[in-house]
C-alpha positions in Angstrom: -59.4 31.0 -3.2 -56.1 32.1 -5.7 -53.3 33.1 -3.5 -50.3 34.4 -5.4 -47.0 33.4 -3.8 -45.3 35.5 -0.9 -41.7 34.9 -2.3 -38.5 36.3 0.3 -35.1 35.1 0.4 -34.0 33.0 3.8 -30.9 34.0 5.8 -28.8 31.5 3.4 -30.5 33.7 0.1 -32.5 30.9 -0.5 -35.6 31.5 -2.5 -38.8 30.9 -0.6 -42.4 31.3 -1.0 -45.4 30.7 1.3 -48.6 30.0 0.6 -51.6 28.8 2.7 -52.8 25.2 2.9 -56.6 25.2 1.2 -55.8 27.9 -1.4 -55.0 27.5 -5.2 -51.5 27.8 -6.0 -50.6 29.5 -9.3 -46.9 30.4 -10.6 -46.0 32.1 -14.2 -42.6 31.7 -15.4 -41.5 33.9 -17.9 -38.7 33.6 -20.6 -36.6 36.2 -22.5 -36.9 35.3 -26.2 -33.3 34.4 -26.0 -34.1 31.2 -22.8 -37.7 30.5 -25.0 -35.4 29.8 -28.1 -32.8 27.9 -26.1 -35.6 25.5 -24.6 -38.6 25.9 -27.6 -39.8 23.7 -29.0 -40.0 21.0 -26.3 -41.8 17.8 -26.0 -43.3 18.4 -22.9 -43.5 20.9 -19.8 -43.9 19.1 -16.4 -44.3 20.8 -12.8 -45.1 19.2 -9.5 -44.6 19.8 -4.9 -42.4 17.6 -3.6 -43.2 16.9 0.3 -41.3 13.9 2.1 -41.7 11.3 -0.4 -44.9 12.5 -1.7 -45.4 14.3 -5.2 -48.3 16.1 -6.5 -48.3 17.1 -10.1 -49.7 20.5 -11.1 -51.1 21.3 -14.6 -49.3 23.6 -16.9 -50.6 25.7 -19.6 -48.4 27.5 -22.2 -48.4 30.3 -24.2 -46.2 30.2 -27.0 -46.2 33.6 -28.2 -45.8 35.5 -25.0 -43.2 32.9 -23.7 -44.4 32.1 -20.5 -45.9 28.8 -18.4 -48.6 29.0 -16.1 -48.8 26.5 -13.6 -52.0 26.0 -11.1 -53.0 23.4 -8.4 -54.8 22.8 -5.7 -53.1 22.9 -1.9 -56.3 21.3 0.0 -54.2 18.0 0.1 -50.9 19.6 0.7 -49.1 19.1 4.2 -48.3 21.9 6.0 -44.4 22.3 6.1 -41.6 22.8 3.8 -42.2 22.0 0.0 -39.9 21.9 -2.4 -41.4 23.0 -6.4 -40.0 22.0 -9.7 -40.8 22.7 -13.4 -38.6 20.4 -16.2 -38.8 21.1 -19.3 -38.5 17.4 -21.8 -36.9 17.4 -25.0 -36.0 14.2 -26.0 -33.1 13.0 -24.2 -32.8 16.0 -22.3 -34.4 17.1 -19.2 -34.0 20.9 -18.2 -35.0 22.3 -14.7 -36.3 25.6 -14.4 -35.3 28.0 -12.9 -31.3 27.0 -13.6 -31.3 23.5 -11.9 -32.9 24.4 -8.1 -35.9 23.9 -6.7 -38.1 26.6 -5.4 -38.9 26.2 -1.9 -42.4 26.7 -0.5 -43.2 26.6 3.0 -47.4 25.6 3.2 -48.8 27.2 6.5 -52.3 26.7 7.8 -55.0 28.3 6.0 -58.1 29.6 7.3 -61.3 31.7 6.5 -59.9 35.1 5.0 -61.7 38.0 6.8 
């Protein structure tokens, strides 16, 4: 089962997205030409859910000449609660997080049989 993400803003303005436990969890980021140029070319893309101390790396495919990232994973082994997700971008020395140094937080709820 895809979900895409339900994303609201908390009572602090916080960006938040749910998604339920069991379902497969799928995120584009898209650049402007002006952010793909500031960024492009990198040497590598990485995006992973933090929870507790526990990380789960997701995979991340790009595409170049539309200037996005796709990333997908799979939430069966997720924990139900607050989840934070990251995307950093390498380039040499540098590593830039995306989008503009926060996480994105994701609350996981209890999935279930969709009627």
């Amino acid at each position: 089962r895809r979900q895409a993400l339900n994303m609201n803003k908390d009572e602090r303005g916080t960006l938040m997205a749910t998604i339920k436990k069991g379902s497969t969890f799928i995120a584009t980021i898209m650049f402007t030409e002006n952010e793909w140029a500031g960024v492009y070319p990198w040497d590598e893309i990485i995006a992973f859910i933090t929870q507790e101390s526990k990380r789960s790396e997701l995979e991340v495919v790009v595409d170049v000449e539309n200037y996005t990232a796709t990333i997908t994973g799979d939430t069966a082994e997720w924990q139900v609660g607050p989840a934070k997700f990251d995307i950093w971008i390498m380039n040499g020395d540098s590593t830039i997080p995306v989008p503009n140094g926060y996480s994105i937080e994701i609350m996981v709820i209890q999935g279930g049989l969709m009627a």
